[in-house]
PQR file of N, CA, C, O and H, with PARSE charges and radii, in Angstrom:
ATOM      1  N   UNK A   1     106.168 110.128  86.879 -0.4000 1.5000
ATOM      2  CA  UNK A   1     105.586 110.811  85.750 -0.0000 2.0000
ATOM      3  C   UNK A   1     104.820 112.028  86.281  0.5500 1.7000
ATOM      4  O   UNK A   1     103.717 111.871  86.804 -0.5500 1.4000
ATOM      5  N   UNK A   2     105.417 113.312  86.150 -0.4000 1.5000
ATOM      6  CA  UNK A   2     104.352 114.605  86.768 -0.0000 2.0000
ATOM      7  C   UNK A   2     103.722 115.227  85.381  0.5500 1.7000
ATOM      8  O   UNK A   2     103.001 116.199  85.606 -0.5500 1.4000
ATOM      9  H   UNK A   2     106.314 113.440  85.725  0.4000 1.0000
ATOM     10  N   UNK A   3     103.826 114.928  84.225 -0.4000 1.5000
ATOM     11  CA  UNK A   3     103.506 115.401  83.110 -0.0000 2.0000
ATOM     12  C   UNK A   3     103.475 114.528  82.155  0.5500 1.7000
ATOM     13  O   UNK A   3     104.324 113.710  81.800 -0.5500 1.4000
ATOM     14  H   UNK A   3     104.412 114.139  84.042  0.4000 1.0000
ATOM     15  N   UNK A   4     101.956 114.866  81.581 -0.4000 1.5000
ATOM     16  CA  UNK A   4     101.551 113.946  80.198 -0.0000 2.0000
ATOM     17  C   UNK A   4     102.508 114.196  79.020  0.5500 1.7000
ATOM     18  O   UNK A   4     103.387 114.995  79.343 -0.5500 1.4000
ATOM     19  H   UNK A   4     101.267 115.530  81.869  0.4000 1.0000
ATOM     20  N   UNK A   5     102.597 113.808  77.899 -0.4000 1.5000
ATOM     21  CA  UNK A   5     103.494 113.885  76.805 -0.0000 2.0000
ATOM     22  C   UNK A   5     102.071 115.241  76.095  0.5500 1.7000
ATOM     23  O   UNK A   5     100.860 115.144  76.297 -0.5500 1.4000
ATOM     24  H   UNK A   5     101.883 113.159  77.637  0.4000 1.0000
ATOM     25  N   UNK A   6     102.895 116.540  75.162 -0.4000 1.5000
ATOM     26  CA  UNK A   6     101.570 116.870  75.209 -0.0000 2.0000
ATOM     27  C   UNK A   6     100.642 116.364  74.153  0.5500 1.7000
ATOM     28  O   UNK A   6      99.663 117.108  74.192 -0.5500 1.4000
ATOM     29  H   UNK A   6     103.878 116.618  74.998  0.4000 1.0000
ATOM     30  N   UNK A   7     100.520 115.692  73.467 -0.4000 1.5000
ATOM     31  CA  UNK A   7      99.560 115.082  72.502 -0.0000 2.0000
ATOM     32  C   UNK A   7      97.987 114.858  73.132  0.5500 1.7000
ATOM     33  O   UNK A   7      96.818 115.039  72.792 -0.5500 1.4000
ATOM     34  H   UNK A   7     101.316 115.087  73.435  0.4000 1.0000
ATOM     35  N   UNK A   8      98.786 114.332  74.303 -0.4000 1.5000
ATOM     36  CA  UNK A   8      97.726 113.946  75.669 -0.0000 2.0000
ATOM     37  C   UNK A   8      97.064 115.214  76.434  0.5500 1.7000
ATOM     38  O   UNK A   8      96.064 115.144  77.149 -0.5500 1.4000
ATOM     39  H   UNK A   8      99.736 114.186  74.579  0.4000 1.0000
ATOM     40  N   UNK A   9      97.476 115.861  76.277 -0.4000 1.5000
ATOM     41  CA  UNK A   9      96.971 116.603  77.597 -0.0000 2.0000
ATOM     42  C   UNK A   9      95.734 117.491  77.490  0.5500 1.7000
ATOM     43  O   UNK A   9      95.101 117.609  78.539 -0.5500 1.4000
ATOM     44  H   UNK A   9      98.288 115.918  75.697  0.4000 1.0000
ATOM     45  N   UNK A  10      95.339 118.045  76.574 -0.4000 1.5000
ATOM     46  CA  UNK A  10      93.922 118.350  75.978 -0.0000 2.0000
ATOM     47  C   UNK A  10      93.164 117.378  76.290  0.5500 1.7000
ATOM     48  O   UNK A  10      92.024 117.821  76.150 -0.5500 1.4000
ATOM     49  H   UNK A  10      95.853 117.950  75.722  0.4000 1.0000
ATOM     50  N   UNK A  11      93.074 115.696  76.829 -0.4000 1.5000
ATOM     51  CA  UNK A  11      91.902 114.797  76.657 -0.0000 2.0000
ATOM     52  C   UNK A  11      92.404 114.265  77.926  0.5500 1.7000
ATOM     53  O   UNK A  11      91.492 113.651  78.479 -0.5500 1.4000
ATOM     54  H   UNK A  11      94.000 115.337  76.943  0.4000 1.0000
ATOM     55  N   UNK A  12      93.457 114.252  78.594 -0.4000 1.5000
ATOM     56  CA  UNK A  12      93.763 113.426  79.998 -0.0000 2.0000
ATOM     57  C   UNK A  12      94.280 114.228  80.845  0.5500 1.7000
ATOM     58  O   UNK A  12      94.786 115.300  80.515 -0.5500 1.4000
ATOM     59  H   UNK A  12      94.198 114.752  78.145  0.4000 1.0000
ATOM     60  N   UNK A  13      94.193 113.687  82.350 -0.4000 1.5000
ATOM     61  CA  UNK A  13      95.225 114.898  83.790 -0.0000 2.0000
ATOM     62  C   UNK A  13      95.440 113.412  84.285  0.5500 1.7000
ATOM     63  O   UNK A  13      94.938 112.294  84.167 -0.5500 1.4000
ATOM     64  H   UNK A  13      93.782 112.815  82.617  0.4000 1.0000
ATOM     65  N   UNK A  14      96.643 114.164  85.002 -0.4000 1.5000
ATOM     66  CA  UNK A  14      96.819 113.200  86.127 -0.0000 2.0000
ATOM     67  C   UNK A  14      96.534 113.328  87.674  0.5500 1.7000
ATOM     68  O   UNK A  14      97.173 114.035  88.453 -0.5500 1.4000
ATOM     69  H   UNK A  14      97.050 115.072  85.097  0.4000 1.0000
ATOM     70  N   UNK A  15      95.676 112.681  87.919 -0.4000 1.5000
ATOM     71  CA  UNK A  15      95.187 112.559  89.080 -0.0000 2.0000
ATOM     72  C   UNK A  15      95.327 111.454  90.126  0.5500 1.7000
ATOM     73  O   UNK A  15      94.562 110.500  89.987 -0.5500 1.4000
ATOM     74  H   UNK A  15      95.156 112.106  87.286  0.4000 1.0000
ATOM     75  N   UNK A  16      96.267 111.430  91.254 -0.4000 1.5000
ATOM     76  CA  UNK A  16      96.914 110.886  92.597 -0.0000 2.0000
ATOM     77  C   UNK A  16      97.558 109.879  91.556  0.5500 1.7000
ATOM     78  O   UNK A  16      97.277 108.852  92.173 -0.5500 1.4000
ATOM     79  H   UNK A  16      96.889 112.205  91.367  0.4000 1.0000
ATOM     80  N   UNK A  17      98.067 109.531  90.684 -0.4000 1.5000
ATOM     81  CA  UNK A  17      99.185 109.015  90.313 -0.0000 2.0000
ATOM     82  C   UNK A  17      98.374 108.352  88.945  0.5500 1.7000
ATOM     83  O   UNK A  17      98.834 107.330  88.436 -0.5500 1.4000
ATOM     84  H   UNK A  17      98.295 110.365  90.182  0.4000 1.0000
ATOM     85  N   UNK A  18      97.122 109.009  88.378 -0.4000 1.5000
ATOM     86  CA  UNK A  18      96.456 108.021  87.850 -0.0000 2.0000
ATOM     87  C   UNK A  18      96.367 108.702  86.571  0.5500 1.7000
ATOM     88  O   UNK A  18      96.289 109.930  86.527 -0.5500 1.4000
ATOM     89  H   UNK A  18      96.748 109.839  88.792  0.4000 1.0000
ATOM     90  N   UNK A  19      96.374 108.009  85.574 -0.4000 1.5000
ATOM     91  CA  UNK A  19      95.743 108.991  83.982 -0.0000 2.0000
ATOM     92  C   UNK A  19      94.707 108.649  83.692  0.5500 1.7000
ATOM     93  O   UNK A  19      94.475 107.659  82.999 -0.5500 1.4000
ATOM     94  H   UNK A  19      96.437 107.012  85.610  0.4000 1.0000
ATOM     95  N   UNK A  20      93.312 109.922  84.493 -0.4000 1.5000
ATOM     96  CA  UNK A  20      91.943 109.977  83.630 -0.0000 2.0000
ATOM     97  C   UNK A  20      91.140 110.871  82.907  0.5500 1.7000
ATOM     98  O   UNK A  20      91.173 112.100  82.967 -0.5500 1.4000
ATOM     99  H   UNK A  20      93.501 110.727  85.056  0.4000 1.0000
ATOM    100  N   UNK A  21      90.749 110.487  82.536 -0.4000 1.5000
ATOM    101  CA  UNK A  21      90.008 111.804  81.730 -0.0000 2.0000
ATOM    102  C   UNK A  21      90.026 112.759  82.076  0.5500 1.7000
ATOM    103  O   UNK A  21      90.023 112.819  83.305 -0.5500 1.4000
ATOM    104  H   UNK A  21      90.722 109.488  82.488  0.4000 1.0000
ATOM    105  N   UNK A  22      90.053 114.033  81.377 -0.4000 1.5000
ATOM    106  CA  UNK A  22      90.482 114.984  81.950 -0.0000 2.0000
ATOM    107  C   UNK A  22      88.999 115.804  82.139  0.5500 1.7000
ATOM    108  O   UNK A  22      88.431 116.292  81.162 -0.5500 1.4000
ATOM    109  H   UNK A  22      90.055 113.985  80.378  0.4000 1.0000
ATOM    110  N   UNK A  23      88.511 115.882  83.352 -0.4000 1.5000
ATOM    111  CA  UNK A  23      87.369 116.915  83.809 -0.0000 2.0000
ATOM    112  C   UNK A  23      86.366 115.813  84.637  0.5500 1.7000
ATOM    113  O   UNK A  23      85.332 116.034  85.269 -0.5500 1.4000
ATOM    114  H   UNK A  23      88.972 115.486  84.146  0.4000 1.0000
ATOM    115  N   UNK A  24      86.879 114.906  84.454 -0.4000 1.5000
ATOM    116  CA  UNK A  24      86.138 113.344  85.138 -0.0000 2.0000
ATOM    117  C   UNK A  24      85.534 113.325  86.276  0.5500 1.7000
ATOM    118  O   UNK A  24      86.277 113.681  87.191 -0.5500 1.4000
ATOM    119  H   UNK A  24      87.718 114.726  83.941  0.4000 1.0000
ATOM    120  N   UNK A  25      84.035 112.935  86.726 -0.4000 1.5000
ATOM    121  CA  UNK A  25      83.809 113.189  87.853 -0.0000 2.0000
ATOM    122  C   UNK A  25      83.005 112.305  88.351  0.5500 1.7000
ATOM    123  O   UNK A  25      82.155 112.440  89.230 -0.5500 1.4000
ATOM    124  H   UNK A  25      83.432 112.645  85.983  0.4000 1.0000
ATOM    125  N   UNK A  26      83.494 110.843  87.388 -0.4000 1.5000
ATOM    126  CA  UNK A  26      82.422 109.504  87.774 -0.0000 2.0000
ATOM    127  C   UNK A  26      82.898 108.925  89.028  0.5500 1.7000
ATOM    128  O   UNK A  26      83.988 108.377  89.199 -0.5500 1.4000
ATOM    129  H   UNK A  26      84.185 110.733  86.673  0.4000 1.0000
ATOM    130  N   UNK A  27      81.546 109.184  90.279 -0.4000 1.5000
ATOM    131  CA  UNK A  27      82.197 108.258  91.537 -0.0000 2.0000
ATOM    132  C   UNK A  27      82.900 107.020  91.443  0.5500 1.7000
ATOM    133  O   UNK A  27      83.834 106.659  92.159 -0.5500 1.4000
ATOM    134  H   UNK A  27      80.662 109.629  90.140  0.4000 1.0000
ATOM    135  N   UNK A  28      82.275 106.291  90.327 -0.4000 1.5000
ATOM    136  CA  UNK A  28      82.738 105.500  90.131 -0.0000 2.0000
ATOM    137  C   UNK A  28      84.587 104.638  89.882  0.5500 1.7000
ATOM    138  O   UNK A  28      85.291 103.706  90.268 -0.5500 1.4000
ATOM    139  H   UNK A  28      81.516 106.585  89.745  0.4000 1.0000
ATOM    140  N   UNK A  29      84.558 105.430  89.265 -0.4000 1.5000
ATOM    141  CA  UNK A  29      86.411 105.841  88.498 -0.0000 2.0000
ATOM    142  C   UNK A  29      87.007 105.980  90.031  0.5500 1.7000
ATOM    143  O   UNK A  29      87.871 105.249  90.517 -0.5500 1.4000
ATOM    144  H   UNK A  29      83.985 106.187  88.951  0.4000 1.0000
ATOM    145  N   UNK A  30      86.192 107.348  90.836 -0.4000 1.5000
ATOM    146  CA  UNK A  30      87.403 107.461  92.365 -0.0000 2.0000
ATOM    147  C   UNK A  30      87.062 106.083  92.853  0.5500 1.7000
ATOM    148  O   UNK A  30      88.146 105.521  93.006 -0.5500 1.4000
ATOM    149  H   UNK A  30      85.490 107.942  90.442  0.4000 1.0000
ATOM    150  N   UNK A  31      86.395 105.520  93.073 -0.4000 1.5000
ATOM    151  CA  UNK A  31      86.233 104.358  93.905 -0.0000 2.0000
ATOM    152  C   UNK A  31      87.200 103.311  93.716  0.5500 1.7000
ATOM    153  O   UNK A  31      87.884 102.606  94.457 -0.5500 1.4000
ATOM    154  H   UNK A  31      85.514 105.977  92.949  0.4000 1.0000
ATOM    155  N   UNK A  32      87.003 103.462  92.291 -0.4000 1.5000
ATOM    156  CA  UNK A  32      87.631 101.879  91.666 -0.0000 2.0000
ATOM    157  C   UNK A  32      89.674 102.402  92.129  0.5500 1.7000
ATOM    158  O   UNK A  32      90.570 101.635  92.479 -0.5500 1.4000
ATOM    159  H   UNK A  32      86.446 104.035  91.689  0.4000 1.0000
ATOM    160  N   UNK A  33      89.744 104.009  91.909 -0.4000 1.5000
ATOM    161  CA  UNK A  33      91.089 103.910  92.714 -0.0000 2.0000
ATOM    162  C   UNK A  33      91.471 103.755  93.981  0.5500 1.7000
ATOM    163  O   UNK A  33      92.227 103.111  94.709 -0.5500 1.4000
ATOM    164  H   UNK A  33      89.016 104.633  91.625  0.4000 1.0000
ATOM    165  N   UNK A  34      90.664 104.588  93.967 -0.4000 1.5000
ATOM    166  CA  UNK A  34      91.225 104.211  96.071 -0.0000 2.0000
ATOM    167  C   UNK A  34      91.246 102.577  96.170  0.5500 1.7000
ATOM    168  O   UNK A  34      92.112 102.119  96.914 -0.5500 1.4000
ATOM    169  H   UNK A  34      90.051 105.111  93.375  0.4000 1.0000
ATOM    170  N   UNK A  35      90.525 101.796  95.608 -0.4000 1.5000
ATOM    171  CA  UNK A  35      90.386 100.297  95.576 -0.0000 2.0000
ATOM    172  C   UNK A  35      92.069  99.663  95.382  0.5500 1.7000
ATOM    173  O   UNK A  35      92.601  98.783  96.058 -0.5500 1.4000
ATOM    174  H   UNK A  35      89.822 102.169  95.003  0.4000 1.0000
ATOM    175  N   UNK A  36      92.745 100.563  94.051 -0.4000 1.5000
ATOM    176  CA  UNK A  36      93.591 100.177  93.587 -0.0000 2.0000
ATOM    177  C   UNK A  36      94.597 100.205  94.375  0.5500 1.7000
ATOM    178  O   UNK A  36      95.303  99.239  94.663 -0.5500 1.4000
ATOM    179  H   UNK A  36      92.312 101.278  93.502  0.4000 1.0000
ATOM    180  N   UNK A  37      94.743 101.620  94.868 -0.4000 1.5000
ATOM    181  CA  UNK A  37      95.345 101.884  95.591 -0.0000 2.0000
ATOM    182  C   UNK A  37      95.845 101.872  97.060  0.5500 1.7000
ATOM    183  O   UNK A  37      96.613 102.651  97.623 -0.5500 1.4000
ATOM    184  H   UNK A  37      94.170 102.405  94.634  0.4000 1.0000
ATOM    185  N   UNK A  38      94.950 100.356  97.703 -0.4000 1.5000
ATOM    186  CA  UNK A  38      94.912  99.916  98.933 -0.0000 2.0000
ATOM    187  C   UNK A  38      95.437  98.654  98.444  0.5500 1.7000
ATOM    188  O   UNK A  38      96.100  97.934  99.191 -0.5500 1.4000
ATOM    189  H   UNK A  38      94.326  99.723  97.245  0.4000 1.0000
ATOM    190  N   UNK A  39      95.075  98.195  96.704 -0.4000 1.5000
ATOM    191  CA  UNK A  39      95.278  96.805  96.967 -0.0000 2.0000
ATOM    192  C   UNK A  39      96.708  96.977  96.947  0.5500 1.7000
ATOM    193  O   UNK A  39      97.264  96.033  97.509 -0.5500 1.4000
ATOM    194  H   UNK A  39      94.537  98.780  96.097  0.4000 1.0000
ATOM    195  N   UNK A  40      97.609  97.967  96.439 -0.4000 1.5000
ATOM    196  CA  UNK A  40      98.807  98.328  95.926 -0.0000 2.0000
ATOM    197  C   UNK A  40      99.721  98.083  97.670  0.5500 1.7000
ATOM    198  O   UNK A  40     100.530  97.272  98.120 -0.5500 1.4000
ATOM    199  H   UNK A  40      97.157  98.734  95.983  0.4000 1.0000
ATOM    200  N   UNK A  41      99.079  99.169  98.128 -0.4000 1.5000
ATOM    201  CA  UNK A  41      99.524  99.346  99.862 -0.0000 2.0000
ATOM    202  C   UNK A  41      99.704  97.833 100.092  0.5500 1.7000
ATOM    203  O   UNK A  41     100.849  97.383 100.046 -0.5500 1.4000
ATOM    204  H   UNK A  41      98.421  99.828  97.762  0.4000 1.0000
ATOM    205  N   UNK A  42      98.717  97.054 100.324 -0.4000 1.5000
ATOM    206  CA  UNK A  42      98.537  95.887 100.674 -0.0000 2.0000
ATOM    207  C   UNK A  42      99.722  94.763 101.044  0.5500 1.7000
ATOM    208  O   UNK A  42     100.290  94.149 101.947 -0.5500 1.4000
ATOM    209  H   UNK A  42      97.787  97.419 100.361  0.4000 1.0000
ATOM    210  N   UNK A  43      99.568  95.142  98.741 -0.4000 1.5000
ATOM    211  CA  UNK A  43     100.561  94.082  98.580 -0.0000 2.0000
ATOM    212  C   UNK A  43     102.099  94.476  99.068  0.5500 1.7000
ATOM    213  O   UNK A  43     102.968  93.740  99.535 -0.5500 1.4000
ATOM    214  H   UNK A  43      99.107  95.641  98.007  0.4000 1.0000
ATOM    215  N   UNK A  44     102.120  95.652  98.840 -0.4000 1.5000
ATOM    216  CA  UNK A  44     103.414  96.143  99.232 -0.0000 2.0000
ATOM    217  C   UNK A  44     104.212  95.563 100.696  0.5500 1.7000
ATOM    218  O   UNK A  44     105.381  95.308 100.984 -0.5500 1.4000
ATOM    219  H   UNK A  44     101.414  96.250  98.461  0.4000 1.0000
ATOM    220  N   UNK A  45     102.906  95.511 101.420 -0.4000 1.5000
ATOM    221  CA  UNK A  45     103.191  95.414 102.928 -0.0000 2.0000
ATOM    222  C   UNK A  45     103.612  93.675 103.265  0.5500 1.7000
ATOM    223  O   UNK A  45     104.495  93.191 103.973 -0.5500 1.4000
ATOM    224  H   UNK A  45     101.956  95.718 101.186  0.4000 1.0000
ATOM    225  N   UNK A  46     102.329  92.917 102.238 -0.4000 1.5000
ATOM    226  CA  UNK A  46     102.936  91.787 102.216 -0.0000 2.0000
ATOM    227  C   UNK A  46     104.338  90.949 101.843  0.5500 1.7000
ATOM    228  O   UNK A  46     104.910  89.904 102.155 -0.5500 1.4000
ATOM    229  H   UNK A  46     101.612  93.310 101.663  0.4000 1.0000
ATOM    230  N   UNK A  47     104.529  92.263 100.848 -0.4000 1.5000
ATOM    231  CA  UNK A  47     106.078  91.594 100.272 -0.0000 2.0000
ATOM    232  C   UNK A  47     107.587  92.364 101.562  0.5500 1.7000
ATOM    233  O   UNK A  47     108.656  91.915 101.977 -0.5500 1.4000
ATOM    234  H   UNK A  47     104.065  93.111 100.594  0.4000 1.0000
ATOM    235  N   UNK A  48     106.811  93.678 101.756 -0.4000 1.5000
ATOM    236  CA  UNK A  48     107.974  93.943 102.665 -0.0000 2.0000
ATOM    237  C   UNK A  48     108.001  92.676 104.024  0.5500 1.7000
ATOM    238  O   UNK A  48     109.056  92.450 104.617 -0.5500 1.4000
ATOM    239  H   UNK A  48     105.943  94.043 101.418  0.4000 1.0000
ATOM    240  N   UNK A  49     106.529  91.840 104.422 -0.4000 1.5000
ATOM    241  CA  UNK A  49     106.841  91.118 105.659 -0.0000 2.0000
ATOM    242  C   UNK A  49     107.581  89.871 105.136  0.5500 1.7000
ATOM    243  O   UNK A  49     108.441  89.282 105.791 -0.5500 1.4000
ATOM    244  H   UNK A  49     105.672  92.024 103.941  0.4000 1.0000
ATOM    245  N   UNK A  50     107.204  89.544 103.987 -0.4000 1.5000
ATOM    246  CA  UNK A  50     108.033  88.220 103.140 -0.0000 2.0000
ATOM    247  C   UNK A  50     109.529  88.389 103.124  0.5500 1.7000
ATOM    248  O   UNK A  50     110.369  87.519 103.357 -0.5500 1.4000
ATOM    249  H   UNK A  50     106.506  90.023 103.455  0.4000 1.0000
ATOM    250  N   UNK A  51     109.709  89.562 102.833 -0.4000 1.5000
ATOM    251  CA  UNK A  51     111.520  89.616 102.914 -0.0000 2.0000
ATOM    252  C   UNK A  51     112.008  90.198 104.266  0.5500 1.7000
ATOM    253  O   UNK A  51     113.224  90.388 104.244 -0.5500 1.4000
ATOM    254  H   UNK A  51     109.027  90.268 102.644  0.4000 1.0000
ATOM    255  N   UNK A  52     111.671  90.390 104.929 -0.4000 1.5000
ATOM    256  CA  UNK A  52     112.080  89.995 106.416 -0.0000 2.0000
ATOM    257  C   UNK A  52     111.580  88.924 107.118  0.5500 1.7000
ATOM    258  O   UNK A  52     111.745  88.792 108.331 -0.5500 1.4000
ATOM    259  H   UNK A  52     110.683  90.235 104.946  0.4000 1.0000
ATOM    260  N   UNK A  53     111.145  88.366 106.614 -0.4000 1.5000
ATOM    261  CA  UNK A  53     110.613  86.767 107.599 -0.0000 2.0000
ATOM    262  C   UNK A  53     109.464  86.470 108.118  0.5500 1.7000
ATOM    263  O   UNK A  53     109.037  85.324 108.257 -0.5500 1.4000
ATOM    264  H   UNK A  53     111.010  88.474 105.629  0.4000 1.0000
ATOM    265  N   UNK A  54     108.812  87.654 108.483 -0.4000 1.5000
ATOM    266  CA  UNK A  54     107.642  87.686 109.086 -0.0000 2.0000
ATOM    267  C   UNK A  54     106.636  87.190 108.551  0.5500 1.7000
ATOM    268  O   UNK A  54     105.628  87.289 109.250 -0.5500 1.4000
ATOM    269  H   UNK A  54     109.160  88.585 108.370  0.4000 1.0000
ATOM    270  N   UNK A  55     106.435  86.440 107.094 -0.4000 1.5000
ATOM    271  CA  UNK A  55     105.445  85.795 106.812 -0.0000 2.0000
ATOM    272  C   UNK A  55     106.094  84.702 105.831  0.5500 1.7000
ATOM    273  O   UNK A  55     106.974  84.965 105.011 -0.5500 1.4000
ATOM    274  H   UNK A  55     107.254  86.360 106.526  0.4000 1.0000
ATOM    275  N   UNK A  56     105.571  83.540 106.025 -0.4000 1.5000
ATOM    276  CA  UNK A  56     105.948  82.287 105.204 -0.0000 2.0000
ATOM    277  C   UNK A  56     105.427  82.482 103.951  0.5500 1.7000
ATOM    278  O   UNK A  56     104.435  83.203 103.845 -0.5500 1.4000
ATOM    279  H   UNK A  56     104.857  83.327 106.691  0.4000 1.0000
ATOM    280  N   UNK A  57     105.803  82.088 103.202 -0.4000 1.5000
ATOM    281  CA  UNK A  57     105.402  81.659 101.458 -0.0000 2.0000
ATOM    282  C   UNK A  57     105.581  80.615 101.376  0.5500 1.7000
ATOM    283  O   UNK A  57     106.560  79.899 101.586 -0.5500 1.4000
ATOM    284  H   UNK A  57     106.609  81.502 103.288  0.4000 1.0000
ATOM    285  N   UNK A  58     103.925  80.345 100.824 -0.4000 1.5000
ATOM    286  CA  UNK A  58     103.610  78.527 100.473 -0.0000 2.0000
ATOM    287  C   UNK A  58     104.075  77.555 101.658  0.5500 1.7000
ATOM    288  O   UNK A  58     104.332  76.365 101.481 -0.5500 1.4000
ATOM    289  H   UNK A  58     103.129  80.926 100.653  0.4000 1.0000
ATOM    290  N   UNK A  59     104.139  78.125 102.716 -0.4000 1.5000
ATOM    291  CA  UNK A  59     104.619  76.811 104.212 -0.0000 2.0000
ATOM    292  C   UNK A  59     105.948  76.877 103.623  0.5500 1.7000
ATOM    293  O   UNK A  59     106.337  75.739 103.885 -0.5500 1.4000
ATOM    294  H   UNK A  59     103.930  79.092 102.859  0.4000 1.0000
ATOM    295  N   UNK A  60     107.061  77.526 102.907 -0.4000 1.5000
ATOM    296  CA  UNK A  60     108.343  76.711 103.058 -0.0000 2.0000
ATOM    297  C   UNK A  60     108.992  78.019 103.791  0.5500 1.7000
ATOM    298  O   UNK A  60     108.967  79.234 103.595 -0.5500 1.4000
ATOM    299  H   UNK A  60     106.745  78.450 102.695  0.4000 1.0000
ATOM    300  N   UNK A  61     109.520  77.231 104.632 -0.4000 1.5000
ATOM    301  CA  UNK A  61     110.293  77.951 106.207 -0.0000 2.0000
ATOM    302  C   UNK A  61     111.518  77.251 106.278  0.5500 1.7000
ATOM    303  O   UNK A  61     111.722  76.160 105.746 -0.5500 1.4000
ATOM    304  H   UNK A  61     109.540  76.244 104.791  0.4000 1.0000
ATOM    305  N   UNK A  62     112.286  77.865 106.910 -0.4000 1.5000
ATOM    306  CA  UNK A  62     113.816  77.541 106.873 -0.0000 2.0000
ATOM    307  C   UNK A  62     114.935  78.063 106.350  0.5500 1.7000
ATOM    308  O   UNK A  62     114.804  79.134 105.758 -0.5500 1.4000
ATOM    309  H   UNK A  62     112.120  78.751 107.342  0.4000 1.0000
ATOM    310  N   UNK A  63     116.169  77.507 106.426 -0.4000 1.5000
ATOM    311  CA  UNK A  63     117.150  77.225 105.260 -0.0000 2.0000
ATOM    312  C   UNK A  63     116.930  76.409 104.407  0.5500 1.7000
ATOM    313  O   UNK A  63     116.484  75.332 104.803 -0.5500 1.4000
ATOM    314  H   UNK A  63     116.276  76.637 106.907  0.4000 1.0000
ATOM    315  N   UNK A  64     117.069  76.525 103.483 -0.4000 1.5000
ATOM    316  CA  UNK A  64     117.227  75.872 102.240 -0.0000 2.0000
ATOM    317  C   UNK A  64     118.709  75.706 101.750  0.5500 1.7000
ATOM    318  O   UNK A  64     118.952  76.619 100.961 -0.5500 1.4000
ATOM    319  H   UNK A  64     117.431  77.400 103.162  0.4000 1.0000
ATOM    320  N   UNK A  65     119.927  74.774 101.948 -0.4000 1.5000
ATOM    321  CA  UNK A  65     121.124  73.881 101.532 -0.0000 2.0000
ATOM    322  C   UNK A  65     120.951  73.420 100.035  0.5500 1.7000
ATOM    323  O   UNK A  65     120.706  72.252  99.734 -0.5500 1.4000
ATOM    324  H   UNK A  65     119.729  74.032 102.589  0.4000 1.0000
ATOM    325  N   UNK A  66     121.090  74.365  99.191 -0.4000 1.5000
ATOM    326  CA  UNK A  66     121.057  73.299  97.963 -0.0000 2.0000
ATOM    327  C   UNK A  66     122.006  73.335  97.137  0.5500 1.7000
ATOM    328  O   UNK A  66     122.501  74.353  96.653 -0.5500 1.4000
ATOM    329  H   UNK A  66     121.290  75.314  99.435  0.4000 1.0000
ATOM    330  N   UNK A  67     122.433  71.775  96.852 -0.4000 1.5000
ATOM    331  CA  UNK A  67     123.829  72.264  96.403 -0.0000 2.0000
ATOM    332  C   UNK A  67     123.904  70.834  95.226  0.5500 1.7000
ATOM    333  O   UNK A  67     123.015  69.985  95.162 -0.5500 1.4000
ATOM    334  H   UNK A  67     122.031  70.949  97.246  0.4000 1.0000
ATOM    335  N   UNK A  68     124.727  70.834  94.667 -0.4000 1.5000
ATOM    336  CA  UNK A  68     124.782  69.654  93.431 -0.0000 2.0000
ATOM    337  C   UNK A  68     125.644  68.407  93.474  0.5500 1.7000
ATOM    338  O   UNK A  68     125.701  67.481  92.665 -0.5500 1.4000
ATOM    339  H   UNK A  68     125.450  71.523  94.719  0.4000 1.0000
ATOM    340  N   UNK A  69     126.490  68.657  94.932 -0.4000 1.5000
ATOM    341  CA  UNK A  69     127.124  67.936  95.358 -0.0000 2.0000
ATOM    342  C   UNK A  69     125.974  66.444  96.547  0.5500 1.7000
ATOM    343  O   UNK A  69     124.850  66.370  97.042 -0.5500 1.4000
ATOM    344  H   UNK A  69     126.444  69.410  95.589  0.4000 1.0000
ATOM    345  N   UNK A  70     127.183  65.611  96.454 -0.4000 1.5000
ATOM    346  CA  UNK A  70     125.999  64.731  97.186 -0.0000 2.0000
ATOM    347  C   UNK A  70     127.058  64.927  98.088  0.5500 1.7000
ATOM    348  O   UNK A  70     126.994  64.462  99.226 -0.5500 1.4000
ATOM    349  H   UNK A  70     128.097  65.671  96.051  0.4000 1.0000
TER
END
């Protein structure tokens, strides 16, 4: 998304991927993104080590054989 719809854009910007107020300058607001935006990294990193192997989910490790046949 590089552009608001314009209805929006008189009252919002987008800023590092974020929609806030437009002229906004509460430390607060940057904080709480950069926050967001590490937890985002984070998770990202966790799911890329999950689908290559490098980290277990819930202890189950292995192959898993499952089949309906006995």
């Amino acid at each position: 998304m590089n552009e608001l719809p314009k209805n929006m854009q008189d009252r919002y910007e987008i800023r590092d991927g974020f929609i806030i107020n437009k002229g906004c300058t509460d430390p607060a607001i940057f904080a709480a993104m950069e926050s967001i935006k590490a937890d985002m990294l984070r998770e990202a990193a966790e799911r890329k080590a999950i689908r290559e192997g490098r980290l277990a989910t819930s202890g189950q490790w292995g192959v898993w054989n499952i089949s309906d046949r006995h």
